[in-house]
C-alpha positions in Angstrom: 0.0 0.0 0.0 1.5 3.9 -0.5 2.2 5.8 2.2 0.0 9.2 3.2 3.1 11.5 4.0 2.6 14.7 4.8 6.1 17.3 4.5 4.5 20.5 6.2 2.8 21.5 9.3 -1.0 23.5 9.7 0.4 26.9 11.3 -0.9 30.3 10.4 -3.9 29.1 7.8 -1.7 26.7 5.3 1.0 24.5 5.2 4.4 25.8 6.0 8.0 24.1 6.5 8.7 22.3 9.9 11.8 23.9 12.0 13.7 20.4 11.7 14.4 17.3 9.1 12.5 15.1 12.2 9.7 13.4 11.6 6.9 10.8 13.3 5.7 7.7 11.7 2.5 6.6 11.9 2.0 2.7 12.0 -0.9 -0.2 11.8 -1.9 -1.5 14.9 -3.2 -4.2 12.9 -0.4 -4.9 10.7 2.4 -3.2 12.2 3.1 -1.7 8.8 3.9 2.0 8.1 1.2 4.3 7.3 2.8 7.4 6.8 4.6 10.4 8.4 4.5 13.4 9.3 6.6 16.4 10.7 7.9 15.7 14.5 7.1 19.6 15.9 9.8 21.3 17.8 9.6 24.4 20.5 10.2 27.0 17.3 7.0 25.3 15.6 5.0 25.9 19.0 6.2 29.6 18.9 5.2 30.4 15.4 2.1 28.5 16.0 1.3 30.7 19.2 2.2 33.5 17.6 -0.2 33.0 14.6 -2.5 32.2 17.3 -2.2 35.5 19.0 -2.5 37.6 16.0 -5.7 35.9 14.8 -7.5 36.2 18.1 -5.2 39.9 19.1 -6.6 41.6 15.5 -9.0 44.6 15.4 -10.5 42.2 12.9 -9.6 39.5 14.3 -11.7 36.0 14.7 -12.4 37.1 18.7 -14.2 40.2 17.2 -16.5 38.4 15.0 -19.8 38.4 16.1 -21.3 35.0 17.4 -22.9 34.7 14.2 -20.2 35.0 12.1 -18.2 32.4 13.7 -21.4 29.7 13.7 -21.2 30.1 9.9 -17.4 29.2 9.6 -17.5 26.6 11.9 -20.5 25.0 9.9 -18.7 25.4 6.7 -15.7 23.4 8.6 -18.1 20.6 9.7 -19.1 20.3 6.3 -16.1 19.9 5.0 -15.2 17.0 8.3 -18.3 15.0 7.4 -16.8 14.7 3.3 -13.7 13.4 4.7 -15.7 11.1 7.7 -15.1 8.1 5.8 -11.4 8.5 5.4 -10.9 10.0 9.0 -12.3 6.9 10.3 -10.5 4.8 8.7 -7.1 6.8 9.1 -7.8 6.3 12.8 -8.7 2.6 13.0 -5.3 2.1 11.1 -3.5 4.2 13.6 -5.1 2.8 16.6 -6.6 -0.3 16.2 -10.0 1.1 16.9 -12.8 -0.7 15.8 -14.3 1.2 11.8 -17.9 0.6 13.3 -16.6 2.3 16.6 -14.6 5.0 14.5 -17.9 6.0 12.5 -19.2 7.1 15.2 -16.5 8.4 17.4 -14.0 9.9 14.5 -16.4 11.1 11.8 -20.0 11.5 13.4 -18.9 12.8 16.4 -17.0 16.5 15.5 -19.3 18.1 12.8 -21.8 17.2 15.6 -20.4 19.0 17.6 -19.4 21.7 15.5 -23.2 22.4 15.0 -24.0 22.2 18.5 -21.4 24.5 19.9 -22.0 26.8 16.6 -25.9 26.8 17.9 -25.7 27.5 21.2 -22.8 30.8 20.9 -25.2 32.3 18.2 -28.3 31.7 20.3 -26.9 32.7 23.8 -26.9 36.3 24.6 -22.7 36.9 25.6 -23.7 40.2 27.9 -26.8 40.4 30.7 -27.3 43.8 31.9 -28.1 43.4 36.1 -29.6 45.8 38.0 -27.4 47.4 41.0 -28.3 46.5 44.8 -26.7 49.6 45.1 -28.9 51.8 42.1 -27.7 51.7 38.9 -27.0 48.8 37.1 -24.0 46.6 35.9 -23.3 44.8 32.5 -21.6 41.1 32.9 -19.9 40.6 29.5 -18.8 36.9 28.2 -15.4 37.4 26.4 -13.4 34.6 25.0 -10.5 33.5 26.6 -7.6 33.7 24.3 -5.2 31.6 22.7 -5.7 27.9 24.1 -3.3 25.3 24.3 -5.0 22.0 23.3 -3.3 18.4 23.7 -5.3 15.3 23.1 -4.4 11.6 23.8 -4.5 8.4 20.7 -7.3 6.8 21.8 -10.3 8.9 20.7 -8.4 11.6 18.7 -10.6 13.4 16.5 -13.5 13.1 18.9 -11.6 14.1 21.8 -10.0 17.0 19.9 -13.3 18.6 18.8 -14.7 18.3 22.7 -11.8 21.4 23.0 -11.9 23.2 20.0 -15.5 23.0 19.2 -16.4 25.3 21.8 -13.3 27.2 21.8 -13.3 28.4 18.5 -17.3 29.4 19.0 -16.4 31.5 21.8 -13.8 33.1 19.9 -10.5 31.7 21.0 -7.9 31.0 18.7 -6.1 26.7 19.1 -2.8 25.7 19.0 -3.3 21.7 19.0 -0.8 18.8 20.2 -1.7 15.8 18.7 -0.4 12.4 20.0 2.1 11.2 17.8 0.4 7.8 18.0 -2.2 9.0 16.0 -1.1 12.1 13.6 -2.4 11.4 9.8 -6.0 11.9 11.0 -5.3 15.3 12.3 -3.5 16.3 9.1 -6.6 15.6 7.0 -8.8 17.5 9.2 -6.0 20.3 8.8 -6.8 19.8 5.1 -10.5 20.0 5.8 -10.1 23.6 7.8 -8.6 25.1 4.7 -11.2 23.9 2.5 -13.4 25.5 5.5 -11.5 28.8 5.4 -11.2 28.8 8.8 -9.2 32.4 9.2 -5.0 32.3 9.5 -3.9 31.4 12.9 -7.3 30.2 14.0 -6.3 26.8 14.5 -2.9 25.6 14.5 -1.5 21.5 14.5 1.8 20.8 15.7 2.4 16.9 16.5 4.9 15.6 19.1 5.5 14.1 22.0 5.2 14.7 26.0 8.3 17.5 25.7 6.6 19.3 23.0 3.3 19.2 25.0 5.2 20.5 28.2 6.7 23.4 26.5 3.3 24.4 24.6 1.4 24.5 28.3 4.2 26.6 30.0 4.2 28.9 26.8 3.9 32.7 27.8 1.3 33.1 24.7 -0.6 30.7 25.9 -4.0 31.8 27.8 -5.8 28.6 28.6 -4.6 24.9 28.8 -7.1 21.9 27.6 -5.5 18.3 28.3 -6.7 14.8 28.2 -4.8 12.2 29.4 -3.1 10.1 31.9 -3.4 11.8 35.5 -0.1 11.7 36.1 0.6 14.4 33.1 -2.0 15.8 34.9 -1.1 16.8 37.6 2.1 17.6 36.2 0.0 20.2 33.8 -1.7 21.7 36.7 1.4 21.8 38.6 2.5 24.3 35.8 -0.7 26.2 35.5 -1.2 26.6 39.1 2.5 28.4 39.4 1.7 30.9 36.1 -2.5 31.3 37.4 -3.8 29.8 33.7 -7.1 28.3 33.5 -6.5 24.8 32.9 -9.4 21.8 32.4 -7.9 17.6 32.9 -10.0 14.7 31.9 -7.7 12.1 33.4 -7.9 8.3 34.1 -10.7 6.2 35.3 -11.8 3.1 36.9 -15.3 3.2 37.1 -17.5 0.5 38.5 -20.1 -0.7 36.7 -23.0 -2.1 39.2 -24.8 -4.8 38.3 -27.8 -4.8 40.8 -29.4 -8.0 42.0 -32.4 -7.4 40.2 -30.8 -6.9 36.5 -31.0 -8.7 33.5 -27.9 -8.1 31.4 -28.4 -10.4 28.6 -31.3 -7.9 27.9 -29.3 -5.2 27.5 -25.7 -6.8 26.5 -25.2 -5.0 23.4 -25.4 -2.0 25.8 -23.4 -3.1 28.8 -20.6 -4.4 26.2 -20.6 -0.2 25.2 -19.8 0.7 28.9 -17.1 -1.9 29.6 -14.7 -3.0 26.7 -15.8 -0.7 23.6 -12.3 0.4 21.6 -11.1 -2.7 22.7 -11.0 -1.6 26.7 -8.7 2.2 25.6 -11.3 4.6 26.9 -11.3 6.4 29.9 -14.8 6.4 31.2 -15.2 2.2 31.1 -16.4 0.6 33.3 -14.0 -2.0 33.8 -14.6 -2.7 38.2 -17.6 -5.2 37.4 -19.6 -5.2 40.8 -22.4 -8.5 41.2 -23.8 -9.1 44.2 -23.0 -12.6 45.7 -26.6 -14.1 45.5 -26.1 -14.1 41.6 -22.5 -13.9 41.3 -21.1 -16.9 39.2 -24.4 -16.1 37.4 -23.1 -12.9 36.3 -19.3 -13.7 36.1 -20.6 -16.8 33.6 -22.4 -13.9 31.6 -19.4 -11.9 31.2 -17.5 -14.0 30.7 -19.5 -15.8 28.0 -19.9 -11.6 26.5 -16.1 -11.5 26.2 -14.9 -14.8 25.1 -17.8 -14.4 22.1 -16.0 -10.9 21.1 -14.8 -10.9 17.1 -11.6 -10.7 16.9 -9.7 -9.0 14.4 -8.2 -6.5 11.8 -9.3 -3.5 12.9 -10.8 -2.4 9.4 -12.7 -5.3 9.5 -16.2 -4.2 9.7 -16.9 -7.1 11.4 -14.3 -7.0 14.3 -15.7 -5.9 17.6 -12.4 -6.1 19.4 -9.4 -5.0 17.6 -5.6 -4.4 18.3 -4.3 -2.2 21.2 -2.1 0.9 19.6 1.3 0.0 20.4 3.6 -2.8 21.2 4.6 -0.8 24.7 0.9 -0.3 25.0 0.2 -4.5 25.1 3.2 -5.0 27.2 1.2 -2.6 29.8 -1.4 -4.9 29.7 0.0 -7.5 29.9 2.3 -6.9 33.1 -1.0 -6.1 34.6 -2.9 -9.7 33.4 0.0 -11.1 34.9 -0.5 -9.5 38.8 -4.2 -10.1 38.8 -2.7 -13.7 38.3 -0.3 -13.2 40.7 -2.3 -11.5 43.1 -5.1 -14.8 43.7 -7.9 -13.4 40.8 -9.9 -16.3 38.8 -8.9 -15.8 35.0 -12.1 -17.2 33.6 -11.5 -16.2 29.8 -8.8 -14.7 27.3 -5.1 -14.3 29.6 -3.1 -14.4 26.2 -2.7 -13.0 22.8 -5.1 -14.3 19.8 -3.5 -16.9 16.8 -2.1 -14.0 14.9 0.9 -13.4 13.3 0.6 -9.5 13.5 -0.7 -6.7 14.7 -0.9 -5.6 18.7 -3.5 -7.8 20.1 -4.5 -8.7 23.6 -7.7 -11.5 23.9 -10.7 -10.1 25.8 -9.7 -10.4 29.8 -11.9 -11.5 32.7 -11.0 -12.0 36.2 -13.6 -13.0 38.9 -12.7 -13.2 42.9 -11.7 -10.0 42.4 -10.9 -7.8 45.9 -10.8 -3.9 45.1 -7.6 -4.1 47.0 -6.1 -6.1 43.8 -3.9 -4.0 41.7 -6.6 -4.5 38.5 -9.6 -3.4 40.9 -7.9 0.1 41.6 -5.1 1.0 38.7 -5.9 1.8 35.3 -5.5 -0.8 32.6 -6.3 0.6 29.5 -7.2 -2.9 27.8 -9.7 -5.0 27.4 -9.5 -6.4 30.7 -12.4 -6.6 33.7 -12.3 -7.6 37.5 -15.7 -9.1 39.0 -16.1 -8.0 42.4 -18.7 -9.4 44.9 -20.9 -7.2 47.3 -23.4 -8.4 50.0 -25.8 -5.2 49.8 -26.4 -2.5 48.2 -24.9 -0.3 50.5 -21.7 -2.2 50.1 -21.7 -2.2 46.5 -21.7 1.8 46.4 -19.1 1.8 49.0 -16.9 -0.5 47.1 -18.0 1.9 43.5 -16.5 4.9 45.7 -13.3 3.1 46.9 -11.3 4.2 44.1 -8.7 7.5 43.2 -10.5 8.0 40.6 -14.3 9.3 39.6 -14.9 10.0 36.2 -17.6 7.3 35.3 -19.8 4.2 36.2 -22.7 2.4 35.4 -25.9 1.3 36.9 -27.7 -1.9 35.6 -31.3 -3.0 36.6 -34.6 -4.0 35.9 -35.6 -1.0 37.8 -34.4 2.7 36.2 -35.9 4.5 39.2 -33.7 2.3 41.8 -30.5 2.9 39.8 -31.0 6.4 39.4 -31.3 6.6 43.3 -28.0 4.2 43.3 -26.3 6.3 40.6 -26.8 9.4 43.0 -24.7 7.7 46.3 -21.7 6.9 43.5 -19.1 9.5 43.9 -18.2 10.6 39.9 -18.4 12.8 37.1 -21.0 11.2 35.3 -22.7 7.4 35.6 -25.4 5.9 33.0 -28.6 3.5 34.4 -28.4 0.5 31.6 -26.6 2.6 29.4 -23.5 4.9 29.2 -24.0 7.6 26.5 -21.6 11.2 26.3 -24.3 13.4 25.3 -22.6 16.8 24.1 -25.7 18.1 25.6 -24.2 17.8 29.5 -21.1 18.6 30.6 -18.5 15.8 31.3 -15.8 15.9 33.4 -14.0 13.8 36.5 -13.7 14.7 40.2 -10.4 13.0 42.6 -7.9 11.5 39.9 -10.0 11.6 37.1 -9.6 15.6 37.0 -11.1 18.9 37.4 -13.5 20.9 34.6 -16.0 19.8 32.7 -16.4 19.3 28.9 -19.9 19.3 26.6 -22.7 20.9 27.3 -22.7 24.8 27.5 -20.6 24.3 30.5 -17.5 23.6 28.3 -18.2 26.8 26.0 -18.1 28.6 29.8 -14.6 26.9 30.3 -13.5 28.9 27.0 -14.9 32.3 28.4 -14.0 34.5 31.0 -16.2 37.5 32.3 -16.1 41.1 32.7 -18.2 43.6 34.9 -18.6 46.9 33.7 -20.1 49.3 36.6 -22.4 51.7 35.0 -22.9 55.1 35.1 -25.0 55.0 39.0 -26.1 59.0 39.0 -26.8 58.2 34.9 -28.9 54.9 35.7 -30.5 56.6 38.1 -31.9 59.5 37.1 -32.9 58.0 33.5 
């Protein structure tokens, strides 16, 4: 097969020289053969890019200045232009990644002109200034301005879809983006470059440079840079906030996960597997929100540890532009290592292996089979550290009280999962679990609601109008008071 090389970087509106000869191949989790490449970004790149940045969102004219409507208009032409390339974006991904195609139709093309539209709506629909009258007399006007230029790294695993949860609402609040995408996932990011020319999103708007965890460290300390949007391991994390917190820059983290997902004593799961498979091993386990802590209650719990079992041992297995694989490779070598040291302490550690433990008949490609473990403590290693694979622990609980008290156990808080023959029960359930967000027979990221972690999992919230709020900052203006009042 050719290669897809790109020889320039997305800075300033169009394609310009890198800094250095360096660049980043891209490879198939799949077949482990090269893809293409791409420029590897140095710190000059992230200057020039910031600098673009500045200018375009500094201007008199510039794209902060553009009324609300003006900027729903581009962004639609840009979504446009994302859903003609949704077929190729998907696929660039599942190459990349090993993500399922089915899984990347949704996530990688669906997802961000959705989103685009959404966040286009809702800035030309919602007033940016509220004028309040005074306790005092008078009255006061709170202004909505956008924040500036945002710094914008995203992780492999979802890449398009987690990209346009930050600049979706950025750009419709008026910011300009400098964006740091994973160098595990690279050529999809390029053709969406190509699609915000075809858009004519205005010079220095948005802005890719590609690299790796230096590159991403130098862009959020950047004196250009106004706001920071990162998703990712915690431990980056909290060495991102670290940095913000010393310069005082507005910084959002969605982090790591190990959410529960509770299986109450009165559920039926084989009535809603299709769904529960969603919330615990979709894009084969590499998503942060799974619920990968599997709590039964001990009156049914071989019932329900032969049920998930049975759902992960009857998983497709395969090349991940197979539309019929439902599990498909992790994205790196180092990546399936990782998973497997961790397969090997729930061994270690007294867990059950009931199904998968070992890598699938295949000559190639990055694959790890579907993992369960039952007689599972959450003290185990695999109850409270994040995997990243298609691995699950089954953990008994007596009662319910002790089930949400084992859910809450954790670092982390970001999602979860209530399942039951009963919605009104697990929405009273889902309430007691300490997270983010949490789904009753279902787990769905509606761009509706804002979403977002709490402990390890992060702080901030994306979607919703929330995350357009996380792009804005406000300004009082104290009017005239002898004016106001004598009008």
């Amino acid at each position: 097969m050719s290669t897809i090389d790109y020889p320039h970087l997305y800075i300033g509106g169009g394609w310009t020289s890198p800094s250095s000869s360096a660049t980043i191949t891209a490879v198939s989790a799949s077949t482990e053969e090269v893809l293409g490449s791409v420029p590897e970004g140095t710190d000059a790149d992230i200057d020039r890019a910031v600098d673009a940045a500045r200018r375009a969102f500094d201007a008199p004219d510039g794209w902060s200045r553009r009324s609300p409507q003006e900027r729903a208009e581009v962004l639609e032409r840009f979504a446009v232009a994302l859903e003609a390339r949704g077929g190729e974006t998907a696929r660039r991904v599942s190459m990349q990644n090993g993500m399922p195609l089915a899984v990347a139709g949704q996530f990688e093309a669906f997802f961000p002109p959705a989103l685009l539209r959404y966040y286009g709506g809702l800035v030309a629909t919602t007033p940016g200034e509220e004028e309040r009258p005074g306790m005092l007399g008078g009255a006061s006007l709170v202004i909505k301005e956008p924040i500036g230029v945002v710094g914008a790294i995203v992780p492999w695993n979802v890449p398009q879809g987690i990209t346009f949860l930050k600049i979706a609402p950025a750009l419709a609040a008026g910011c300009s983006v400098v964006l740091k995408p994973a160098p595990e996932t690279v050529l999809d990011a390029f053709l969406m470059a190509e699609a915000a020319i075809e858009a004519g999103l205005p010079e220095g708007v948005l802005n890719i440079v590609p690299g790796g965890r230096e590159l991403g460290a130098y862009l959020v300390a950047h004196p250009g840079v106004d706001k920071v949007s990162f998703t990712g391991s915690t431990a980056a994390g909290r060495a991102i906030a670290e940095t913000c917190g010393r310069l005082l820059r507005p910084v959002t983290l969605e982090l790591g996960g190990k959410s529960a997902a509770i299986v109450l004593d009165d559920a039926d799961l084989s009535s809603t597997i299709e769904s529960f498979f969603a919330s615990t091993l979709l894009n084969n386990g590499q998503i942060c929100w799974l619920g990968t802590r599997v709590l039964a209650p001990q009156s049914r719990y071989q019932e329900i540890v032969d049920t998930v079992t049975g759902l992960a041992s009857s998983l497709v297995i395969g090349d991940s532009l197979d539309p019929a694989t439902q599990m498909g490779p992790l994205v790196s070598a180092r990546q399936r290592d990782r998973v497997e040291s961790y397969i090997a302490k729930g061994k270690g550690e007294g867990a059950r292996l009931t199904t998968g433990g070992g890598r699938p008949d295949r000559d190639k490609g990055w694959f790890v089979q579907p993992t369960v473990f039952a007689d599972v403590d959450n003290n185990h290693t695999i109850a409270q550290e994040e995997i990243f694979g298609p691995v699950l622990s089954v953990i008994p609980y007596r009662d319910e009280d002790e089930a949400v008290a084992i859910a809450n156990d954790s670092d982390y808080g970001l999602g979860g999962s209530v399942w039951t023959a009963d919605p009104d029960r697990g929405a009273a359930v889902a309430r007691r679990v300490r997270t983010g967000t949490i789904g009753v027979n279902a787990y769905v990221n509606d761009p509706s609601v804002p979403f977002g972690g709490i402990k390890a999992s992060g702080m901030g919230r994306e979607l919703g109008p929330e995350a357009l709020g996380a792009f804005q900052v406000l300004k009082t203006v104290y009017l005239d008071v002898s004016r106001r009042t004598s009008a």
